[in-house]
PQR file with spaces between the fields and no chain letter, atoms N, CA, C, O and H, PARSE charges and radii, in Angstrom:
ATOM       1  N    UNK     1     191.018  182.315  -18.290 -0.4000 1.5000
ATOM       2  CA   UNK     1     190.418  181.395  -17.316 -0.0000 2.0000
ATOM       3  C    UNK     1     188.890  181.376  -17.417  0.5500 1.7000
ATOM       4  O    UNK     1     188.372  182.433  -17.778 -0.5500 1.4000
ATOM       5  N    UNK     2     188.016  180.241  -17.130 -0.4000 1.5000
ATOM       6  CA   UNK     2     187.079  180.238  -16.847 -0.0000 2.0000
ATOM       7  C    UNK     2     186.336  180.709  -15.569  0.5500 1.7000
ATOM       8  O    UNK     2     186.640  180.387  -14.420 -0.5500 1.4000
ATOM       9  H    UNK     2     188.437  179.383  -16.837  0.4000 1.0000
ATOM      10  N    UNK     3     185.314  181.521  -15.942 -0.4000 1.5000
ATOM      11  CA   UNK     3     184.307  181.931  -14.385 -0.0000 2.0000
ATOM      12  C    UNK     3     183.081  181.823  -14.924  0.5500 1.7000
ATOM      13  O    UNK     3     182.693  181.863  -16.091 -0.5500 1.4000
ATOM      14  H    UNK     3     185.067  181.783  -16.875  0.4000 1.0000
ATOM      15  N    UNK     4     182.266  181.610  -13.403 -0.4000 1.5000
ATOM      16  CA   UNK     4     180.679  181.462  -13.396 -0.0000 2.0000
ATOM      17  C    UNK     4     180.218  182.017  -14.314  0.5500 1.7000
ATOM      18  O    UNK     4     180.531  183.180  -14.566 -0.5500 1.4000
ATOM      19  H    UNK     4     182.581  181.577  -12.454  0.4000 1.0000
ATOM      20  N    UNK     5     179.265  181.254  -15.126 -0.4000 1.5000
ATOM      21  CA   UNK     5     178.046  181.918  -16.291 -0.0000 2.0000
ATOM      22  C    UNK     5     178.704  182.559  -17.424  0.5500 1.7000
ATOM      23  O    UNK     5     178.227  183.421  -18.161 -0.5500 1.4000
ATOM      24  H    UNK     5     179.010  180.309  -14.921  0.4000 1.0000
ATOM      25  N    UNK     6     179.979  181.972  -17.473 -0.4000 1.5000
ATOM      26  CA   UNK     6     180.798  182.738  -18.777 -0.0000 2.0000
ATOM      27  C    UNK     6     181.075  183.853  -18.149  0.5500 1.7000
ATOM      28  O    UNK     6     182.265  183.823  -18.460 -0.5500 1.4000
ATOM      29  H    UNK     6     180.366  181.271  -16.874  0.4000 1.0000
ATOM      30  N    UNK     7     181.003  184.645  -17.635 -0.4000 1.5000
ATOM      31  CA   UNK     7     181.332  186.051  -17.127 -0.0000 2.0000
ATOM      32  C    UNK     7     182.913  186.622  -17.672  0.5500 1.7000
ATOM      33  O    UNK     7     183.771  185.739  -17.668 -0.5500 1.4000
ATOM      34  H    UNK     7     180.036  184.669  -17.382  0.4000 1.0000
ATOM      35  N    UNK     8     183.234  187.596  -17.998 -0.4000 1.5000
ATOM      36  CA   UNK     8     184.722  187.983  -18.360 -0.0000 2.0000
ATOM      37  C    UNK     8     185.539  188.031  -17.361  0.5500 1.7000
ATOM      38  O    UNK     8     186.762  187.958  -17.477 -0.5500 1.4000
ATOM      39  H    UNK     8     182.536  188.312  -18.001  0.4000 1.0000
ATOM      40  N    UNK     9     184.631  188.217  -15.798 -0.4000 1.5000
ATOM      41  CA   UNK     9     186.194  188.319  -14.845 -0.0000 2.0000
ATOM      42  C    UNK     9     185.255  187.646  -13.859  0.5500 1.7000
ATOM      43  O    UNK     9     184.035  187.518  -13.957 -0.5500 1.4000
ATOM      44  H    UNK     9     183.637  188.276  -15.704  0.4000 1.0000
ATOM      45  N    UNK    10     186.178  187.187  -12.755 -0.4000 1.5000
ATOM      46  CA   UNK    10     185.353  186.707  -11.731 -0.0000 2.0000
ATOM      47  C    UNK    10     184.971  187.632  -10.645  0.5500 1.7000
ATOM      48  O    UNK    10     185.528  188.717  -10.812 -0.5500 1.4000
ATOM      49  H    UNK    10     187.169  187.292  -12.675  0.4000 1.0000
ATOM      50  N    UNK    11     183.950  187.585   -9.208 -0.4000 1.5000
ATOM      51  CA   UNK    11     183.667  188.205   -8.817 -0.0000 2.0000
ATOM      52  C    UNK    11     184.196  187.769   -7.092  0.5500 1.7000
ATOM      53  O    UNK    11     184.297  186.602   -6.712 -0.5500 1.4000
ATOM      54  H    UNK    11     183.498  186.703   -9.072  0.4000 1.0000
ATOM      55  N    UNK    12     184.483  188.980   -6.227 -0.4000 1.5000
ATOM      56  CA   UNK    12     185.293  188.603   -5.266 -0.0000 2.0000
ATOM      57  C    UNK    12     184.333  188.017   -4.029  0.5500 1.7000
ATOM      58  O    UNK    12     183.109  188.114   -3.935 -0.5500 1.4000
ATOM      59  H    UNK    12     184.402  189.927   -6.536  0.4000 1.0000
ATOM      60  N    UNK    13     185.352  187.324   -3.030 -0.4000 1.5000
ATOM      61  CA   UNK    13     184.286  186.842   -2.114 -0.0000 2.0000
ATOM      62  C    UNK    13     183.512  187.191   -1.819  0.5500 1.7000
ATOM      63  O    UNK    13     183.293  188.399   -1.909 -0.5500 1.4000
ATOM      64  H    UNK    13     186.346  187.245   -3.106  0.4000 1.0000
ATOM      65  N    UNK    14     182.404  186.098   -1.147 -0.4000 1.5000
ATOM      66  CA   UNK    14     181.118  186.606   -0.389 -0.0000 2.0000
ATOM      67  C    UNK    14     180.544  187.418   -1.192  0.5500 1.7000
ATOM      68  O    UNK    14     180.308  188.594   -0.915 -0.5500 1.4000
ATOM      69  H    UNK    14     182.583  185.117   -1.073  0.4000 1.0000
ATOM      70  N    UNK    15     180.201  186.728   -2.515 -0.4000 1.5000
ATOM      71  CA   UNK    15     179.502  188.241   -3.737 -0.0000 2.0000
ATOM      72  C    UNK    15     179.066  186.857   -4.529  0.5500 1.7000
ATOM      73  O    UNK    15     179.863  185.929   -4.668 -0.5500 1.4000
ATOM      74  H    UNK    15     180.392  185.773   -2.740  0.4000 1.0000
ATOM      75  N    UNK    16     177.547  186.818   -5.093 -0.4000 1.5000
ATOM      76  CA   UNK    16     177.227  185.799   -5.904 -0.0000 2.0000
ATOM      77  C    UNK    16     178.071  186.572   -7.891  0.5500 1.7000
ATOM      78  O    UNK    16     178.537  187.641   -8.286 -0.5500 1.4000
ATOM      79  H    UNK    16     176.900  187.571   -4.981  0.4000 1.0000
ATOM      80  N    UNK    17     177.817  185.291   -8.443 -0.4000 1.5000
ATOM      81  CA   UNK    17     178.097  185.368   -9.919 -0.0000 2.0000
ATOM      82  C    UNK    17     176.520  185.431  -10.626  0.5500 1.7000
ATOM      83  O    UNK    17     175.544  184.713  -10.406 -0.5500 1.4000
ATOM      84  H    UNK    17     177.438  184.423   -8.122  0.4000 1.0000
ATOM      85  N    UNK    18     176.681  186.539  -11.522 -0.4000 1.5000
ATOM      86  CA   UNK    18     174.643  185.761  -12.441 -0.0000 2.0000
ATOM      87  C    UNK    18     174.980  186.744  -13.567  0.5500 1.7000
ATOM      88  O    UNK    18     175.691  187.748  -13.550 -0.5500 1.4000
ATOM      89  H    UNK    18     177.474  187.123  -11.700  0.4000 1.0000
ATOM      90  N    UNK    19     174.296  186.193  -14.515 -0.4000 1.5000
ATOM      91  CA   UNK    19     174.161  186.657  -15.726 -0.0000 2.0000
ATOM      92  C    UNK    19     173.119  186.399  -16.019  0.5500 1.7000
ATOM      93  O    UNK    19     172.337  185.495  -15.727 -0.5500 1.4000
ATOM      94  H    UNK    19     173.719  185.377  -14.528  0.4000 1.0000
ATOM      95  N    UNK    20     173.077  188.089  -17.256 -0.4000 1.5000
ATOM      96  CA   UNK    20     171.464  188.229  -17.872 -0.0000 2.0000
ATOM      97  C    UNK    20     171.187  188.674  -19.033  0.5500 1.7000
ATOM      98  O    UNK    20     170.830  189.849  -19.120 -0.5500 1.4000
ATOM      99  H    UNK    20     173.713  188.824  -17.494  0.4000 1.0000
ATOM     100  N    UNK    21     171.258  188.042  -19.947 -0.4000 1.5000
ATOM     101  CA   UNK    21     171.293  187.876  -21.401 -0.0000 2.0000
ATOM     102  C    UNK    21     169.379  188.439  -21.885  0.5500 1.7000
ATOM     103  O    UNK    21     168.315  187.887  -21.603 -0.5500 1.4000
ATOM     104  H    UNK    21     171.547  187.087  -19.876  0.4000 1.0000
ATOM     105  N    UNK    22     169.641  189.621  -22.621 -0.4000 1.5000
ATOM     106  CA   UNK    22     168.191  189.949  -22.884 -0.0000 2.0000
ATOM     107  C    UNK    22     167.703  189.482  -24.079  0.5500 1.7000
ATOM     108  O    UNK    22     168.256  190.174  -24.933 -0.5500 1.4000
ATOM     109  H    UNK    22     170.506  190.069  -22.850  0.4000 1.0000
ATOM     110  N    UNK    23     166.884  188.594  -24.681 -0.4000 1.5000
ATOM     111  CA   UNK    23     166.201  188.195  -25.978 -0.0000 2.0000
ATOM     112  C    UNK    23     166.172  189.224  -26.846  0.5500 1.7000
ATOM     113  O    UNK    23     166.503  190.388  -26.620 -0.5500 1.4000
ATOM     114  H    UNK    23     166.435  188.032  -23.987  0.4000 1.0000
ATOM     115  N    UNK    24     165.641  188.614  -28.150 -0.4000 1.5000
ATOM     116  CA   UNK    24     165.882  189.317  -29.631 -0.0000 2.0000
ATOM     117  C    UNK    24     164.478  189.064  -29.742  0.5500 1.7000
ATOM     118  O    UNK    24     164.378  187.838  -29.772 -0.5500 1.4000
ATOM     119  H    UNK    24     165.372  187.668  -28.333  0.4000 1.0000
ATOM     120  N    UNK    25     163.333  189.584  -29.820 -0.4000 1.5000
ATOM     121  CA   UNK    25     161.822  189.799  -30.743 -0.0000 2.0000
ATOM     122  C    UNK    25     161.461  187.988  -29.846  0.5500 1.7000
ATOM     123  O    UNK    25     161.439  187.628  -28.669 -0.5500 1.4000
ATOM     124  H    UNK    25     163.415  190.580  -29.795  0.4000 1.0000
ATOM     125  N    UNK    26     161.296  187.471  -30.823 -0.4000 1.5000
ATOM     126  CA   UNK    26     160.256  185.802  -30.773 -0.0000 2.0000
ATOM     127  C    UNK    26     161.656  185.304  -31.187  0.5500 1.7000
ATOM     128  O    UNK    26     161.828  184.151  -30.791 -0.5500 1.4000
ATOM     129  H    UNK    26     161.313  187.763  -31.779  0.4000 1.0000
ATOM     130  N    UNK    27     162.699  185.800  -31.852 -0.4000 1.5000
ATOM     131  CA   UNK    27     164.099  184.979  -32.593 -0.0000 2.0000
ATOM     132  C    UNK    27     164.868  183.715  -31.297  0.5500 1.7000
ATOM     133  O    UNK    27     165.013  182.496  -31.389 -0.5500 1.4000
ATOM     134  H    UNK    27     162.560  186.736  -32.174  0.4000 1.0000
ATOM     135  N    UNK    28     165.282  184.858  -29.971 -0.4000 1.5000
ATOM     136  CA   UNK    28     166.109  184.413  -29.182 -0.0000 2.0000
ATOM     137  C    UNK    28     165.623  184.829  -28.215  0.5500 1.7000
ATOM     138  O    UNK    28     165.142  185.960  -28.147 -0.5500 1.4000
ATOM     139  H    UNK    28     165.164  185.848  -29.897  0.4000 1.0000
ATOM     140  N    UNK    29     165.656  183.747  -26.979 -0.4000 1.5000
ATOM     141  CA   UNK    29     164.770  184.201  -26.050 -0.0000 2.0000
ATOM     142  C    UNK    29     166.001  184.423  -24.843  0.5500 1.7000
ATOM     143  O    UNK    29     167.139  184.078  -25.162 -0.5500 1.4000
ATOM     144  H    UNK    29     166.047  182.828  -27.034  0.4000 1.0000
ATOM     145  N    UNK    30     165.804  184.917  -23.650 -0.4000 1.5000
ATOM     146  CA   UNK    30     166.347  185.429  -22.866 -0.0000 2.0000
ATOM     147  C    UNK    30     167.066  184.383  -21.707  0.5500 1.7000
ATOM     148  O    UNK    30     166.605  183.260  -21.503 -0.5500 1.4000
ATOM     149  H    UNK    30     164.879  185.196  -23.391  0.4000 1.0000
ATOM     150  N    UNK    31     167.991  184.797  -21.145 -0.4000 1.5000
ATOM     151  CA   UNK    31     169.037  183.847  -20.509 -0.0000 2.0000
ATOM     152  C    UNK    31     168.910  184.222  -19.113  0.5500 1.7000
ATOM     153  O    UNK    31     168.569  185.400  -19.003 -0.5500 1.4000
ATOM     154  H    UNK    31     168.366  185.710  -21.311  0.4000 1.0000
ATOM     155  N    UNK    32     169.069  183.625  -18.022 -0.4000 1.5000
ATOM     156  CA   UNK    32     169.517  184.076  -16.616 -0.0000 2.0000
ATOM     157  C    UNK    32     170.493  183.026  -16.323  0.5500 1.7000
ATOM     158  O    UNK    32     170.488  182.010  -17.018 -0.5500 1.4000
ATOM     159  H    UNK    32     169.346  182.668  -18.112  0.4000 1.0000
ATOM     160  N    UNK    33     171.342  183.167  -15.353 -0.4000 1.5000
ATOM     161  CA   UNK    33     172.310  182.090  -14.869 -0.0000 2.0000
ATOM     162  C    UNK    33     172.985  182.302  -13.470  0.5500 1.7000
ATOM     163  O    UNK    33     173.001  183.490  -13.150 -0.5500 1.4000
ATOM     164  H    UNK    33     171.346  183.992  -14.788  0.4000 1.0000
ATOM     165  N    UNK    34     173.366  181.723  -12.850 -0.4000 1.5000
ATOM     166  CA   UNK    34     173.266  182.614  -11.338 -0.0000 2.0000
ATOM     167  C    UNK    34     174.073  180.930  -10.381  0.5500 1.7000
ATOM     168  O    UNK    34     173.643  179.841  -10.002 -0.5500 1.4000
ATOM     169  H    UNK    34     173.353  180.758  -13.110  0.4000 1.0000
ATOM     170  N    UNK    35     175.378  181.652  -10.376 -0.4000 1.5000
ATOM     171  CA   UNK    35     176.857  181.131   -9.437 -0.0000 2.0000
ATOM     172  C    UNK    35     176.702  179.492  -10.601  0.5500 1.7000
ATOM     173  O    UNK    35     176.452  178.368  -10.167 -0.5500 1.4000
ATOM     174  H    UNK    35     175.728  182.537  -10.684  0.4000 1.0000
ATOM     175  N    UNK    36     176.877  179.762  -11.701 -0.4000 1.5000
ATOM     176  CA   UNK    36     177.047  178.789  -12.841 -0.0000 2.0000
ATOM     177  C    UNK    36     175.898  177.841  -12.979  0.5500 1.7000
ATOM     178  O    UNK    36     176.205  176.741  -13.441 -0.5500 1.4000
ATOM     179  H    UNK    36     177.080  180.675  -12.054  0.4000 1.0000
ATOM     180  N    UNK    37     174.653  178.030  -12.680 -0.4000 1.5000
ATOM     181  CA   UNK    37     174.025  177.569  -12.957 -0.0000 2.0000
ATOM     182  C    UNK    37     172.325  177.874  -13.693  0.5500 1.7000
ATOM     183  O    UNK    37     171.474  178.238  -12.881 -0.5500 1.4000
ATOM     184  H    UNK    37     174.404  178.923  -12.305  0.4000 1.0000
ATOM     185  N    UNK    38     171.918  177.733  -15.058 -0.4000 1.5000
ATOM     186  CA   UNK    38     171.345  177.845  -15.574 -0.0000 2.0000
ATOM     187  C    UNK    38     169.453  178.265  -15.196  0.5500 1.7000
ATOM     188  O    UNK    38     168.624  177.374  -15.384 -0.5500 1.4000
ATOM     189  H    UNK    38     172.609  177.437  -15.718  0.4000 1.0000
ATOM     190  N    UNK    39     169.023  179.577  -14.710 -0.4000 1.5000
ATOM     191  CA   UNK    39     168.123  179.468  -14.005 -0.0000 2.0000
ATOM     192  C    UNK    39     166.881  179.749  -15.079  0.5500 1.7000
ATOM     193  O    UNK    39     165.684  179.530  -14.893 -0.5500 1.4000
ATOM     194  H    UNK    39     169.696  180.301  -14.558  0.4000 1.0000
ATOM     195  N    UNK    40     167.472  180.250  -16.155 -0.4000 1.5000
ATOM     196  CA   UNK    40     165.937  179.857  -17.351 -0.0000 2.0000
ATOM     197  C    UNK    40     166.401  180.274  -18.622  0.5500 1.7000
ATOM     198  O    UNK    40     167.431  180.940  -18.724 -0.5500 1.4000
ATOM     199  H    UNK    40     168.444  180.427  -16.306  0.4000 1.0000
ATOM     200  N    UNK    41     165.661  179.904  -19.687 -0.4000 1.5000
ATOM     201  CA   UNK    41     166.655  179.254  -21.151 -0.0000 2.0000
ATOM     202  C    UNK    41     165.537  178.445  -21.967  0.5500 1.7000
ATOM     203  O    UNK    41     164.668  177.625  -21.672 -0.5500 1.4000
ATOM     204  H    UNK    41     164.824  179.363  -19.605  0.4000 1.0000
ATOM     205  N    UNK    42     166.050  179.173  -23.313 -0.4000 1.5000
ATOM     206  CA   UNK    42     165.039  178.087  -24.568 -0.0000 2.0000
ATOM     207  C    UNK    42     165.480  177.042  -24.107  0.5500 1.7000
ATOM     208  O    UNK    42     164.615  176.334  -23.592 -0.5500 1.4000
ATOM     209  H    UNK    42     166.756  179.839  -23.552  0.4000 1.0000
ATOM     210  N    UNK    43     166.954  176.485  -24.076 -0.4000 1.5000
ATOM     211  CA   UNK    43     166.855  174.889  -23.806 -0.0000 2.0000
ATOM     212  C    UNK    43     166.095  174.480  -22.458  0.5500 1.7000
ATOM     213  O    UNK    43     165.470  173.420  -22.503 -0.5500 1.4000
ATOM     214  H    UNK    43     167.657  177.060  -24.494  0.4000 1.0000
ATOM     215  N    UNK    44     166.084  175.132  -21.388 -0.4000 1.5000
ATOM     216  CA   UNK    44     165.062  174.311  -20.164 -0.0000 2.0000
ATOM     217  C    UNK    44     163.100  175.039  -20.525  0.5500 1.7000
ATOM     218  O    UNK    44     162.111  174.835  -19.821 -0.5500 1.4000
ATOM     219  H    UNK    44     166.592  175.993  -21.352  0.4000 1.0000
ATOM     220  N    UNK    45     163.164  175.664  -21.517 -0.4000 1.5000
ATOM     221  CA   UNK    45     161.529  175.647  -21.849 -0.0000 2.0000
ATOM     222  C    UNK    45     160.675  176.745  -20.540  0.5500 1.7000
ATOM     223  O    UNK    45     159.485  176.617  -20.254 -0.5500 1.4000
ATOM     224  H    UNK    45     163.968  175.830  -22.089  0.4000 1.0000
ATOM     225  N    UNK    46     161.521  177.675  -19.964 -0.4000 1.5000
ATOM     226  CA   UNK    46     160.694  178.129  -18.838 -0.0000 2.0000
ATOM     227  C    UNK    46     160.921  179.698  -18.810  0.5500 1.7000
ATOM     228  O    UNK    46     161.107  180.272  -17.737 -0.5500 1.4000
ATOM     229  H    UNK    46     162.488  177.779  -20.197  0.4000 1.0000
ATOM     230  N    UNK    47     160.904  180.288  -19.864 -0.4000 1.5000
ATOM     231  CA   UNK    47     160.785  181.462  -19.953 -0.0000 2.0000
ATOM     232  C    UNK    47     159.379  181.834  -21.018  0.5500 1.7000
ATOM     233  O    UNK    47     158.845  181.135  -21.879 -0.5500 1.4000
ATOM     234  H    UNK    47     160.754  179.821  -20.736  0.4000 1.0000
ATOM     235  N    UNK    48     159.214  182.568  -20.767 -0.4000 1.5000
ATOM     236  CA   UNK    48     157.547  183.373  -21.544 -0.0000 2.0000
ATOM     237  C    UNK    48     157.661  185.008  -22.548  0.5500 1.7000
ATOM     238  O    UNK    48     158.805  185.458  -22.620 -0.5500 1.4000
ATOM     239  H    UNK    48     159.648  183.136  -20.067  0.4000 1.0000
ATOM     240  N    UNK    49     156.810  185.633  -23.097 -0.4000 1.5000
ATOM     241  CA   UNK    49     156.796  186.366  -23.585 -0.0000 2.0000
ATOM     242  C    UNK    49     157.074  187.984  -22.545  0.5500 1.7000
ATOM     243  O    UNK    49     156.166  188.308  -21.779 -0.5500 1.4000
ATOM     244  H    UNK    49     155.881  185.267  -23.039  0.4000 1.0000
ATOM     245  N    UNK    50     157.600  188.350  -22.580 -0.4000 1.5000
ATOM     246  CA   UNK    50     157.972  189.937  -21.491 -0.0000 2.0000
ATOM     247  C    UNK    50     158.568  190.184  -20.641  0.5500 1.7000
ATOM     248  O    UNK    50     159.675  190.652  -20.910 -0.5500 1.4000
ATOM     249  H    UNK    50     158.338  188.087  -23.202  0.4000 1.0000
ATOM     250  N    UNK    51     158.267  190.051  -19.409 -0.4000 1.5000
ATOM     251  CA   UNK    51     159.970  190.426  -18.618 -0.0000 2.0000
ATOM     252  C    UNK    51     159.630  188.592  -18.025  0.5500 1.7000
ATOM     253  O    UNK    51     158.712  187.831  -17.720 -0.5500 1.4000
ATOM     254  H    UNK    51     157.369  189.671  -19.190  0.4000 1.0000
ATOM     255  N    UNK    52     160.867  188.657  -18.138 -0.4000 1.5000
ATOM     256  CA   UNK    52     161.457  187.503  -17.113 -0.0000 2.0000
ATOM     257  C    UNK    52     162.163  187.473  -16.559  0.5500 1.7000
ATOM     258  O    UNK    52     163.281  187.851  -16.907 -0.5500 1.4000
ATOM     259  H    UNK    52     161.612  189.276  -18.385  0.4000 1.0000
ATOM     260  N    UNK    53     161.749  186.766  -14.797 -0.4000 1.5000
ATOM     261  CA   UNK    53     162.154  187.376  -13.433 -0.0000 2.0000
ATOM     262  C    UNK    53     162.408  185.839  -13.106  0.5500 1.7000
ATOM     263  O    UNK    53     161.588  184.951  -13.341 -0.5500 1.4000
ATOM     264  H    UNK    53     160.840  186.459  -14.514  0.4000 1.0000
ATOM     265  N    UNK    54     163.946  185.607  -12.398 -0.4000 1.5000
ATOM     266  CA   UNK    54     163.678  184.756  -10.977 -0.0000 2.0000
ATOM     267  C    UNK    54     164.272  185.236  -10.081  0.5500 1.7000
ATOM     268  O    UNK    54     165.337  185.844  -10.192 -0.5500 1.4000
ATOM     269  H    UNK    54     164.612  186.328  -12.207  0.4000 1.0000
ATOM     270  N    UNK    55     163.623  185.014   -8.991 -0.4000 1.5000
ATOM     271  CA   UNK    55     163.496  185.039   -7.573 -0.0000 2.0000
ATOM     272  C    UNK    55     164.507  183.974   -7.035  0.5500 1.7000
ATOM     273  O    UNK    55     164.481  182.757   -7.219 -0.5500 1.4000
ATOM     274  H    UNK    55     162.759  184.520   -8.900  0.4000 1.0000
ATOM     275  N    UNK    56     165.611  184.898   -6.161 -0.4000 1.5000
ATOM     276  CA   UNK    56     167.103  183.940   -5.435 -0.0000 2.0000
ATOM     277  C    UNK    56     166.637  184.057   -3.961  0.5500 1.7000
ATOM     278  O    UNK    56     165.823  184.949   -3.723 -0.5500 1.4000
ATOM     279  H    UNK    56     165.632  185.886   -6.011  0.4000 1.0000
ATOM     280  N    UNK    57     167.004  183.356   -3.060 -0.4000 1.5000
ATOM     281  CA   UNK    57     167.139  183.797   -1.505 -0.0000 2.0000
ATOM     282  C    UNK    57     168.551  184.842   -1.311  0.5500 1.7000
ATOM     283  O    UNK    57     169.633  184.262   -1.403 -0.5500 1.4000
ATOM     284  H    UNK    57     167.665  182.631   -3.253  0.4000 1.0000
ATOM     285  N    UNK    58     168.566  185.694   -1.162 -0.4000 1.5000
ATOM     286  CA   UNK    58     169.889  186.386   -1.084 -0.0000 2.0000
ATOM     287  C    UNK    58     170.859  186.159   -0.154  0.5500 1.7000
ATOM     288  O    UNK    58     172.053  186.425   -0.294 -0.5500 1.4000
ATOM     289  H    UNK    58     167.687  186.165   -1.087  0.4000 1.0000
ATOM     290  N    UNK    59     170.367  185.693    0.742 -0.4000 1.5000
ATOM     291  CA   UNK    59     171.116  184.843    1.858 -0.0000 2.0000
ATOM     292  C    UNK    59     172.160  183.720    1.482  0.5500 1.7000
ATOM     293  O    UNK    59     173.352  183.654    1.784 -0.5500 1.4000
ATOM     294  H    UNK    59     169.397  185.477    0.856  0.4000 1.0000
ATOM     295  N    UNK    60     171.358  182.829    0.714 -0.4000 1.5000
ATOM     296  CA   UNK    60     171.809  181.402    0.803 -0.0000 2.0000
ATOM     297  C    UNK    60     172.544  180.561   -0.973  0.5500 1.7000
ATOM     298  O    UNK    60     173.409  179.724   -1.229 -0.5500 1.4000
ATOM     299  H    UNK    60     170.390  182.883    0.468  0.4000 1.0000
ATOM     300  N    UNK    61     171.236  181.706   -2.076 -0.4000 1.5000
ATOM     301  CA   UNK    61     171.612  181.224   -3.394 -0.0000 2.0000
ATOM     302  C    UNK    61     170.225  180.651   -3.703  0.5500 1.7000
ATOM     303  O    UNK    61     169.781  180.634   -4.851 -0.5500 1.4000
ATOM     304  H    UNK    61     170.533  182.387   -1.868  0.4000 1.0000
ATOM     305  N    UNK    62     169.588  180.205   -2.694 -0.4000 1.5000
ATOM     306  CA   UNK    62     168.612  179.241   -3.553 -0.0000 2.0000
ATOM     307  C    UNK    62     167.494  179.744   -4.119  0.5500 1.7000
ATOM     308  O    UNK    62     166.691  180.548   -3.646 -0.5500 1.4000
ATOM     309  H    UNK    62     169.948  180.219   -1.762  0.4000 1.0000
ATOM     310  N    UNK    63     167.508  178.984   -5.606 -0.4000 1.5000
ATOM     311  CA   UNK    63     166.513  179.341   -6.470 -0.0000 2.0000
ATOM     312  C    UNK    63     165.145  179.290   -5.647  0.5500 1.7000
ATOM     313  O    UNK    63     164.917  178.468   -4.759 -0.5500 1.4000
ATOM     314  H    UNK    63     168.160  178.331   -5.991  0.4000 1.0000
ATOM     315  N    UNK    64     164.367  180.181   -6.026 -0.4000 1.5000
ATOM     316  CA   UNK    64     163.024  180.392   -5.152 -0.0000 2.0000
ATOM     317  C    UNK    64     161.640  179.887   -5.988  0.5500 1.7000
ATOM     318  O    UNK    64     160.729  179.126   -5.661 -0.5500 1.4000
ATOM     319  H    UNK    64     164.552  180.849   -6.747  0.4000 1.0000
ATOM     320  N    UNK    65     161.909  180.673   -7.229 -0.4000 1.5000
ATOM     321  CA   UNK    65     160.929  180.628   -8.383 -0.0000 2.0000
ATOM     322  C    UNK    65     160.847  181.776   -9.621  0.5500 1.7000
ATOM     323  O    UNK    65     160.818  182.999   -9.479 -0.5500 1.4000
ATOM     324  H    UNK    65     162.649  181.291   -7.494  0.4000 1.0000
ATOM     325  N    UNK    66     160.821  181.051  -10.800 -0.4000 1.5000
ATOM     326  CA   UNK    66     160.737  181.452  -11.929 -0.0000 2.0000
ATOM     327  C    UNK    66     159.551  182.010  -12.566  0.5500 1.7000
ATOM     328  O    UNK    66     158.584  181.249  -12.546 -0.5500 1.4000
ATOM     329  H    UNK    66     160.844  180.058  -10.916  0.4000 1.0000
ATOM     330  N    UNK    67     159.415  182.875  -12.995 -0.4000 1.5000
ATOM     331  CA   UNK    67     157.806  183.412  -13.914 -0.0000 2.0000
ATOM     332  C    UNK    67     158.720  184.467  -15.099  0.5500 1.7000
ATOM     333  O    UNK    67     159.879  184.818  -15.318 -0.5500 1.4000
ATOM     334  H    UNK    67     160.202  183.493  -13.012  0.4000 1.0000
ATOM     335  N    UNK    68     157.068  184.709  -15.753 -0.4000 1.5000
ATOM     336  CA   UNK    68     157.574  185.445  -16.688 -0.0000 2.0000
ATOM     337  C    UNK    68     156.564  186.621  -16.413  0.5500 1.7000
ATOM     338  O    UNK    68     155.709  186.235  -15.615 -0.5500 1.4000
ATOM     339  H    UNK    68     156.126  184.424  -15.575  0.4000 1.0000
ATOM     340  N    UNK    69     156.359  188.023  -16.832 -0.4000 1.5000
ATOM     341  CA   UNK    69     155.030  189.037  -17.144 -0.0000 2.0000
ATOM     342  C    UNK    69     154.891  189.066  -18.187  0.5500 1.7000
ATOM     343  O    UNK    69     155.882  189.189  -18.905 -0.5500 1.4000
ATOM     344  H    UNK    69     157.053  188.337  -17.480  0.4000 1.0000
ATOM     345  N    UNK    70     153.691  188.975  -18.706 -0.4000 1.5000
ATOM     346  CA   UNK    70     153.480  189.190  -20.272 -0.0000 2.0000
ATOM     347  C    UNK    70     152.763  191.007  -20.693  0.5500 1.7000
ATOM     348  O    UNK    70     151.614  191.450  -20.720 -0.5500 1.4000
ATOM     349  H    UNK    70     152.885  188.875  -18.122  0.4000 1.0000
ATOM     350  N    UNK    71     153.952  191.545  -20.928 -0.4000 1.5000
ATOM     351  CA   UNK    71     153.507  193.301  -20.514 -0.0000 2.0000
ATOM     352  C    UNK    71     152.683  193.504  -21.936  0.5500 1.7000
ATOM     353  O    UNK    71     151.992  194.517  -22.051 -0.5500 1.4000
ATOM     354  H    UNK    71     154.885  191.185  -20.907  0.4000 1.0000
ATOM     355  N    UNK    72     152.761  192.408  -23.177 -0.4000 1.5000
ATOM     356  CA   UNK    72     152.239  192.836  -24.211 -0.0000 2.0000
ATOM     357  C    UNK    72     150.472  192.631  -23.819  0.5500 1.7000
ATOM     358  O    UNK    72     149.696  193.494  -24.228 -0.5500 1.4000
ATOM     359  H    UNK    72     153.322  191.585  -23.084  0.4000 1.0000
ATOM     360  N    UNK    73     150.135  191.879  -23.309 -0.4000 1.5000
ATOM     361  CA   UNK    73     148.510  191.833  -23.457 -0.0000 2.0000
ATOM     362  C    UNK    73     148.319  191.864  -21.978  0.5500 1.7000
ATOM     363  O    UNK    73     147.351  191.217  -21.577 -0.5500 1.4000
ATOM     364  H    UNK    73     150.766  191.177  -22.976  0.4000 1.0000
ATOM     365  N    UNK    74     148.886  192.349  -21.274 -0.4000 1.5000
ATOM     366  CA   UNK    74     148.421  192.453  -20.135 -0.0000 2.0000
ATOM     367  C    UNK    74     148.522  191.442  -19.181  0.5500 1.7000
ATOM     368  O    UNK    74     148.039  191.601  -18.060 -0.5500 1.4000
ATOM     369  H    UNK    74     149.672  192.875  -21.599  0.4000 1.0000
């Protein structure tokens, strides 16, 4: 069967779904996805060089905001 964000099993009520795919060097860049929907990705262009973070409301689901840290130069 299919579940949120590709995931292998689904997750039980009242519990969000997210996935977090970590990048390869500059090759492949890093994934988030959160109750099936795509929250940053080479294809949407909004991830950066070092950690990359988004911010959910934990309450409700809603996306808050996306950034990246760039831990290599500071």
């Amino acid at each position: 069967p299919q579940h949120k964000c590709r995931t292998q099993k689904g997750c039980p009520a009242n519990h969000y779904t997210f996935r977090i795919v970590s990048g390869a060097a500059n090759v492949v860049g890093p994934y988030i996805c959160f109750e099936d929907e795509v929250l940053m990705s080479n294809v949407k262009n909004n991830i950066g060089r070092g950690l990359n973070i988004a911010l959910v409301n934990g309450t409700n689901g809603q996306l808050l905001k996306v950034g990246s840290f760039d831990m290599y130069s500071g």
